[in-house]
N, C-alpha and C positions, 0 to 999 in steps of 0.2 A: 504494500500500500504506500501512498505518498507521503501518508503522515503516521505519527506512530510507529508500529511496526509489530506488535502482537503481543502475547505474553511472552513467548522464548527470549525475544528480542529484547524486552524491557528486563526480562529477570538478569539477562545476562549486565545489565548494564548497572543494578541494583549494588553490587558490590562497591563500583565506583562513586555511584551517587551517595551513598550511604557515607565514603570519606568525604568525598565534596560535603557535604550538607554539613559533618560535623567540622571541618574546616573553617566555614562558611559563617558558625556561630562562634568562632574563635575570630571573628574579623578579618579573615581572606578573600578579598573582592573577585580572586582571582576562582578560588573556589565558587562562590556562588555565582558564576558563571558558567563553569563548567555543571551545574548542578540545575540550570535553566537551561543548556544546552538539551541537556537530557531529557527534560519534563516538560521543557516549550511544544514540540511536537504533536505529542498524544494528548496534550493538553489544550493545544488548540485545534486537533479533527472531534475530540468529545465537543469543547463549545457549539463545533459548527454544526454536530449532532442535536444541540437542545438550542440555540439560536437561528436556524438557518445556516444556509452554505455560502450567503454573503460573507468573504475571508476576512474585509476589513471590520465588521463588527465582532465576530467571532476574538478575531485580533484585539479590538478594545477592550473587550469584555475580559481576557485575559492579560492585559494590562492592569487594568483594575486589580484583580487577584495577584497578580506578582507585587503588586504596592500593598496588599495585605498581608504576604506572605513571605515579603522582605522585613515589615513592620514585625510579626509576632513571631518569626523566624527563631528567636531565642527561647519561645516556651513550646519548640517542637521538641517531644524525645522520640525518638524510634530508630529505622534503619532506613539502607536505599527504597523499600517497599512499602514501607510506612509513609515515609515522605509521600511518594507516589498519592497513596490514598489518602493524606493530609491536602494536599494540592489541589486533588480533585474534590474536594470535598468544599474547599473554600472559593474555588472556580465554579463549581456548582451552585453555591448559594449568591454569588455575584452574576450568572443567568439567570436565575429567576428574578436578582432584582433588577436587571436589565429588561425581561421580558413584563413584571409589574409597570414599569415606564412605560412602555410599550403598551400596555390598556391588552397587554397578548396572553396568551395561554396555554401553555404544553397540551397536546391530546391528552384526555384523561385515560388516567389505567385503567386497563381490563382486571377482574378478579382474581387474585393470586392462587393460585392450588401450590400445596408444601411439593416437597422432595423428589424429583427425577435426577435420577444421574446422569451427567454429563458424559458421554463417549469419551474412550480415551484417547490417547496423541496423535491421531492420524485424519479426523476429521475434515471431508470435502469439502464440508460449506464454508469450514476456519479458515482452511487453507485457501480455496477461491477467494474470501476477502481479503487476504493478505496479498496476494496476489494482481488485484484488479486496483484502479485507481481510486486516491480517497473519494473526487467525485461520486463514482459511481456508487461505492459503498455506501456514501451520507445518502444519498438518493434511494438506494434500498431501504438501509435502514427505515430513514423518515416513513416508509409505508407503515413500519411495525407498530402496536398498540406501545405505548410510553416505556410501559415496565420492562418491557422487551429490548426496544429500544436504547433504553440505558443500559439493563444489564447488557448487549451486546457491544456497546459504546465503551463499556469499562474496561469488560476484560480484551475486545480483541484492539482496540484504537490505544486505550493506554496502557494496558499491560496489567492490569491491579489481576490477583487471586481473588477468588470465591470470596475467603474471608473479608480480604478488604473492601471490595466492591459491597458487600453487605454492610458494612460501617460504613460506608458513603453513602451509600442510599438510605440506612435507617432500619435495615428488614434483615431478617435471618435469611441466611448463608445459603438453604434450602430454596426459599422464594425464588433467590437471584439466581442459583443452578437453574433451576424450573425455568423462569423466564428467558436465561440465558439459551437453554437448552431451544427451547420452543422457536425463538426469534432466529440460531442459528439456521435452523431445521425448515422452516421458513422462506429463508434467502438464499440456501441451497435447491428448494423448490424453485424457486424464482432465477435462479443464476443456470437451471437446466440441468443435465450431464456434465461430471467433471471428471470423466473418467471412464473406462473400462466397466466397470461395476456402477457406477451413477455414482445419486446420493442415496446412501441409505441410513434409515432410523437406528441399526445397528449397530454403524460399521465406528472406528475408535476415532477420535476428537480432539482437534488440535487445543483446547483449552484444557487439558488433561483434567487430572482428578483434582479436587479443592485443596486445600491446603491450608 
């Protein structure tokens, strides 16, 4: 994809951002750069997930959150993956008060049902969207019911785990597999054949197992 780059993608990069970050609140400008390097990306294909695919709002809107996120930058603890889910989380609540301004409104959520497992590493529809342009992805997406939507937004645009994606969104860890699961399943229907075998509801899942 253009932006982002999937969960393998981001975990692998979690090691580094995790010293950047702690760098970063020792007063190294140079650290917290490389530490936006990393999280500007998936941070700006999720905005344009829940503002539109206009870049330069998308782009504002995640300005904003980096001036909140350089501000309370000293009462983060965690690691390169916590960050992640810290970021979006406060990126998150600076779309909504952007789309509040806007007199706008996310599609409302469909019904959440608990617990489907998520296929494991090998998944058509993951891979197809990592594959295809962010364009086109934000464009699929946006068809899907909200909860869907986001959970897909989280884990394959910025890389967050099951667990984190769930403390960003507010909802057990279950829900967001669920939603995740469905919305992938979905856009694999929609994306056609990607292969030899297609898509199937069985086959293993490039967002692996939760964690």
């Amino acid at each position: 994809m253009g932006q982002g780059g999937g969960p393998r993608r981001a975990q692998a990069h979690d090691e580094e951002l995790g010293r950047a970050v702690a760098a970063a609140q020792e007063g190294d400008e140079a650290a917290f750069a490389v530490a936006y390097r990393i999280v500007q990306p998936g941070l700006v294909g999720y905005l344009r997930g829940l503002v539109g695919t206009d870049g330069e709002t998308a782009e504002d809107v995640a300005a904003e959150a980096w001036l909140e996120i350089a501000r309370d930058l000293g009462r983060f603890r965690g690691d390169g993956a916590g960050f992640r889910g810290w970021t979006a989380t406060i990126a998150r609540h600076r779309a909504f008060d952007h789309l509040r301004r806007q007199k706008a409104r996310p599609r409302p959520a469909v019904l959440e049902q608990d617990m489907l497992e998520l296929p494991g590493p090998h998944s058509t529809p993951s891979s197809a969207l990592e594959a295809i342009s962010t364009e086109r992805v934000l464009a699929l997406v946006a068809t899907l019911p909200r909860d869907q939507a986001e959970a897909v937004l989280l884990r394959v645009v910025v890389g967050l785990d099951g667990p984190t994606a769930a403390r960003v969104l507010g909802k057990r860890p279950g829900a967001v597999r669920t939603a995740a699961y469905r919305g992938l399943k979905k856009l694999g229907e929609r994306l056609g054949p990607l292969g030899p075998d297609g898509v199937t509801d069985d086959g293993p899942g490039a967002l692996g197992e939760s964690r």
